[in-house]
N, C-alpha and C positions, 0 to 999 in steps of 0.2 A: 580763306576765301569767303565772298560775298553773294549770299544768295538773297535776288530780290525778290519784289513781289511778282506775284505769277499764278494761275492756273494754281491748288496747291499739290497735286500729281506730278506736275512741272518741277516744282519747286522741289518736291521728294524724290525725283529721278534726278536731279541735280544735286544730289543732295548725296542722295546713293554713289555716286559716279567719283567726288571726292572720298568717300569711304572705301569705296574699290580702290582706289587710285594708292590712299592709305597705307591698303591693308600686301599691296602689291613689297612693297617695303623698298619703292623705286623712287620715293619723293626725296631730293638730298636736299629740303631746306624746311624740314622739321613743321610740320602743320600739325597744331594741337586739335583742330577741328573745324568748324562751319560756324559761320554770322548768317542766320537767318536776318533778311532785312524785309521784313512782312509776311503775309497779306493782310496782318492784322493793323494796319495802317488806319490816318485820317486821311479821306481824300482830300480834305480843305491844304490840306499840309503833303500833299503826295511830293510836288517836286517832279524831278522826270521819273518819279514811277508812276507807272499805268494803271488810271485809277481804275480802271474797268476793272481789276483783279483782286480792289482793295474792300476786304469784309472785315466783320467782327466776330473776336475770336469764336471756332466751331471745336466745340469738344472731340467731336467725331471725328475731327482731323486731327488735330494737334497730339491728342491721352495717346493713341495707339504708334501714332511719329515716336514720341519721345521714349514711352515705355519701351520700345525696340531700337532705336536711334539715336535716345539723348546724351547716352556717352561722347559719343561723336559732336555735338551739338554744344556749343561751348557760352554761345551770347546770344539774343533774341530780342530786335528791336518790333515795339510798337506804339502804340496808342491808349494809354490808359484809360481816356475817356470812354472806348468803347469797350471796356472790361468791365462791366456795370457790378459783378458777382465778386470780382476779384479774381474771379476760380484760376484764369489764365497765370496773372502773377505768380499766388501763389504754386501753382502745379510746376511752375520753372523753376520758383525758388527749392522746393521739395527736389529738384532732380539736378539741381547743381547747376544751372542755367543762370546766365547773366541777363535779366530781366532788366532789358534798356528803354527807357523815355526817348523815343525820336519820330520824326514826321507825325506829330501829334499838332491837336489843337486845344490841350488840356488847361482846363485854368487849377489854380492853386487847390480846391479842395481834392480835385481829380487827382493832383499831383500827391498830396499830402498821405492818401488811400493807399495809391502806388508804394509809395515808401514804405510804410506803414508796414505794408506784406510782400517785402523781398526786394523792392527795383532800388538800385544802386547806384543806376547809368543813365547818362545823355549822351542820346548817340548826336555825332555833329552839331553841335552846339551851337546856336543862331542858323544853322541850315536847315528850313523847315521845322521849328519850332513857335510856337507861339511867343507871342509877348501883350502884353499890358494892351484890355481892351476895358472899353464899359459897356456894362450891362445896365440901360438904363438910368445911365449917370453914375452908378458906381462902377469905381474899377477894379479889377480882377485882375492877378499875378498872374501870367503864364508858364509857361514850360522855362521860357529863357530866366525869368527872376529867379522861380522855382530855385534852378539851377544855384544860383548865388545865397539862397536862406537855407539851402537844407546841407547841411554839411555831411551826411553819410552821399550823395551824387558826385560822382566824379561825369567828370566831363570828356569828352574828347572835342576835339577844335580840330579844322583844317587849315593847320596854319600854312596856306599858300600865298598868300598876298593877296589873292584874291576873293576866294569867300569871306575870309577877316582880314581885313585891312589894318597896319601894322598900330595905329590906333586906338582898333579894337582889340587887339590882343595885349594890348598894356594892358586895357582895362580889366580882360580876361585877368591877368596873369596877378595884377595888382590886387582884384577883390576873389577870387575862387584860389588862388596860390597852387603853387610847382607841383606839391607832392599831391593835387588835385586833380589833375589832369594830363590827356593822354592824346599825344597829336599823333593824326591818323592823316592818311594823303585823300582817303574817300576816291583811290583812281581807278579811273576805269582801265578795260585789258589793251587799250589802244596806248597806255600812258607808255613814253618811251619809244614811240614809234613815230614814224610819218603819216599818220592819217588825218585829215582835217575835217571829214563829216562820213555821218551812216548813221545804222540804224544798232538801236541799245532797245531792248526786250520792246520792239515793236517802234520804240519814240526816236524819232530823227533829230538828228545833232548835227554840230559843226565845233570844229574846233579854232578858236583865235582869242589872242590876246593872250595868252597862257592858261586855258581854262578852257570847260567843253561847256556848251549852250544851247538848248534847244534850238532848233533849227528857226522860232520866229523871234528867237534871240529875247525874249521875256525874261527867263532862268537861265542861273545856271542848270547843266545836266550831269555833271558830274567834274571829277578832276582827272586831270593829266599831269600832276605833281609827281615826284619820286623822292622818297625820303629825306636825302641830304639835301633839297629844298626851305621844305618846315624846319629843319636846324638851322639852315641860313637864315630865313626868316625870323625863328624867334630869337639869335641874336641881333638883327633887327631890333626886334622888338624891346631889347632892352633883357632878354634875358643872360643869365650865364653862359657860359658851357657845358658846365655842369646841370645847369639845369633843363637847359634846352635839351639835353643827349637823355637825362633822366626822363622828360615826358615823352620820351619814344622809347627808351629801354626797361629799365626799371618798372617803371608805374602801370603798363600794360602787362609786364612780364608778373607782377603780384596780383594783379584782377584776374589774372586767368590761371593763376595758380603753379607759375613755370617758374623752374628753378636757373630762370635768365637775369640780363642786366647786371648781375655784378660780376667782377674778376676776383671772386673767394673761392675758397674749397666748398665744393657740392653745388656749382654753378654750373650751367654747359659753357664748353670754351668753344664758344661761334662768334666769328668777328666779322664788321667789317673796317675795312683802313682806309681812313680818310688823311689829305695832305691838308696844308693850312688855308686850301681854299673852300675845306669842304667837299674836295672832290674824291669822288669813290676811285683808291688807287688798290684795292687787294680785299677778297673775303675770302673768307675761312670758315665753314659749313662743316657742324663734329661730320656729318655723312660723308664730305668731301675728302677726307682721309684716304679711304683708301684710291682715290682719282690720284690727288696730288705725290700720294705715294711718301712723305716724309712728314707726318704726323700720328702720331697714336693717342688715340685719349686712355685716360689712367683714371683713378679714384681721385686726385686733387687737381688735375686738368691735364692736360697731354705734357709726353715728350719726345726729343729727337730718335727717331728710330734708324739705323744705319741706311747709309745714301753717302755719295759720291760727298767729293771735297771740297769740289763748287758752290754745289746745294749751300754746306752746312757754312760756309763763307758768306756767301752772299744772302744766309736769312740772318747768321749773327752781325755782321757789317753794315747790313740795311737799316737806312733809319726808318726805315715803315716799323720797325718791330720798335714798342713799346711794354707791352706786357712779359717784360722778362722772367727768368726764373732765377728768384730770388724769396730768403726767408720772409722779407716784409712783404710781399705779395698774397704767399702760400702760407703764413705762420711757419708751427715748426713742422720739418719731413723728418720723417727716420731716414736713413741712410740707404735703405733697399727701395726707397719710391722719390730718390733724387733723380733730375735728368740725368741721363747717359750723357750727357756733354754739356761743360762747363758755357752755360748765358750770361756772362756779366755782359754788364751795357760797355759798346766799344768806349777804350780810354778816351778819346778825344771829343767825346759827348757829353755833356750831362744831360740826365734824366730831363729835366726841363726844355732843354734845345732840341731833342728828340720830338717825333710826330707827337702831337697831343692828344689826338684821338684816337681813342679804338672802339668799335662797336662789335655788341653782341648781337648776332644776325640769328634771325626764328623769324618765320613768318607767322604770325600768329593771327584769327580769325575774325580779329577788326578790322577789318577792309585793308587786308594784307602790309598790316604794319610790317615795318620791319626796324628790328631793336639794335640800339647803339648802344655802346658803353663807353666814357667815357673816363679816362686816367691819366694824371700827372702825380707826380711826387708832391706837388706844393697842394695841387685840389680834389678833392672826392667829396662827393656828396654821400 
């Protein structure tokens, strides 16, 4: 989850409350932590956060948050320009914090500092970013170029159709490349619902055209996207399958240091199952086990634990099921950590005619991605 900018009391009681929530051991969809999004913000680049709230970093706040809270605390977007010392970057980088470039108005030397001493990341990438101004007839790199010269930045994009238009994310995809970026929906808690306007940390909105807007319709204010979206789009875009599903599985799931996005041993086995339209038909959460009652996770990914004759028919018969249990999946098993019952893919399938996607589902604390994984016999990335 995404904490924006705010009061920082605010922000740390919110903050606190995902940690409770945590530690309850009642979340069944695996939250590695908190995306602080501010208050160390540019207001020039605020966007619909409320600039009233946005300062430059305060020691006094932040050293004693993270010394007792950074565990919890996984990514940190700000504004480099108003890091004059550094002290903030580096104090994230020191505590294992993903020290992100976003809603800034940095030009290149700003940026170059940044990197320099730990920042790695562009949060939303052309949203609320700078780009290419002159200072007095010279011109200056911003945040957005930034992004395309420095190759330790990974990016993340909203790929909805809307903030980046299909376009733009060729362009993205062609000069910053796949294993570089990490699409995020940036949606707010309304995404998935029927609401079409209110009020977000004080700022009024509406929502139309498939996107939320400040209420005098200038900005956008956020997104109402949901994951299987950005996959649609960036095949749009000209990407893979495989690649499109990597910059939502994979590529977030190694910045944050989770042992998601692949279907190998020492993975988490959390899916979710998409048809060929992209559309979400089945997820499978390792917590959801015991709800669902006929899964167990194991040391090389789960198996069938005893359950009625129905059940075990209709998950081996389904073509939702793709990630069979087989040696080429799992390498080799010793014989005491085989499934209790035989997965071969039903006869009259091949592995290829079978659903093509599966995703690995984790909510992780870039603006509540949620990770795909994608498999076929003929592709893997």
């Amino acid at each position: 989850p995404t904490v924006t900018a705010g009061p920082f009391e605010t922000m740390k009681k919110a903050t606190l409350n995902v940690i409770k929530a945590l530690k309850t051991g009642k979340i069944k969809n695996n939250v590695p932590g908190v995306h602080l999004e501010g208050p160390y913000l540019s207001k020039e680049q605020c966007g619909a956060q409320c600039p009233t709230f946005i300062t430059a970093p305060n020691e006094k706040d932040y050293v004693p948050f993270i010394k007792e809270y950074g565990a919890f605390v996984k990514k940190w977007t700000y504004a480099p320009e108003n890091d004059k010392d550094q002290k903030f970057v580096k104090f994230l980088s020191e505590n294992n914090i993903i020290p992100s470039i976003g809603h800034s108005n940095a030009i290149y030397d700003d940026v170059k500092l940044a990197v320099d001493n730990g920042a790695n990341m562009v949060t939303h990438l052309y949203s609320c970013t700078s780009s290419i101004a002159r200072d007095h007839g010279f011109r200056r790199l911003g945040v957005t170029e930034c992004a395309y010269l420095f190759d330790d930045l990974k990016c993340e994009i909203i790929a909805d159709g809307r903030h980046l238009p299909i376009e733009l994310l060729k362009l993205i995809f062609k000069n910053k490349g796949f294993e570089n970026l990490v699409m995020v929906t940036d949606s707010l808690e309304i995404a998935g619902t029927d609401v079409k306007e209110g009020l977000m940390s004080g700022t009024a909105f509406i929502v139309e055209d498939g996107v939320c807007k400040l209420k005098d319709r200038s900005a956008f204010a956020g997104s109402v996207a949901t994951d299987e979206i950005l996959v649609k789009t960036a095949l749009e875009a000209g990407a893979s399958m495989a690649n499109a599903v990597r910059m939502i599985t994979y590529n977030p799931a190694k910045l944050l240091g989770l042992k998601k996005g692949l279907i190998e041993k020492g993975y988490g086995p959390d899916f979710v199952v998409l048809d060929e339209t992209i559309k979400v038909c089945d997820v499978f959460v390792t917590l959801l086990c015991e709800k669902r009652g006929f899964f167990e996770q194991c040391d090389f990914f789960f198996h069938i634990r005893d359950c009625d004759a129905k059940l075990k028919r209709e998950f081996f018969n389904s073509r939702r099921v793709v990630a069979c249990f087989e040696q080429n999946v799992f390498g080799d098993l010793s014989s005491d950590r085989r499934p209790r019952e035989s997965a071969r893919l039903p006869s009259a399938c091949k592995k290829n005619d079978i659903l093509r996607v599966v995703a690995s589902f984790s909510e992780c604390s870039c603006h509540s991605h949620t990770f795909f994984q994608y498999v076929t016999g003929a592709e893997q990335f």
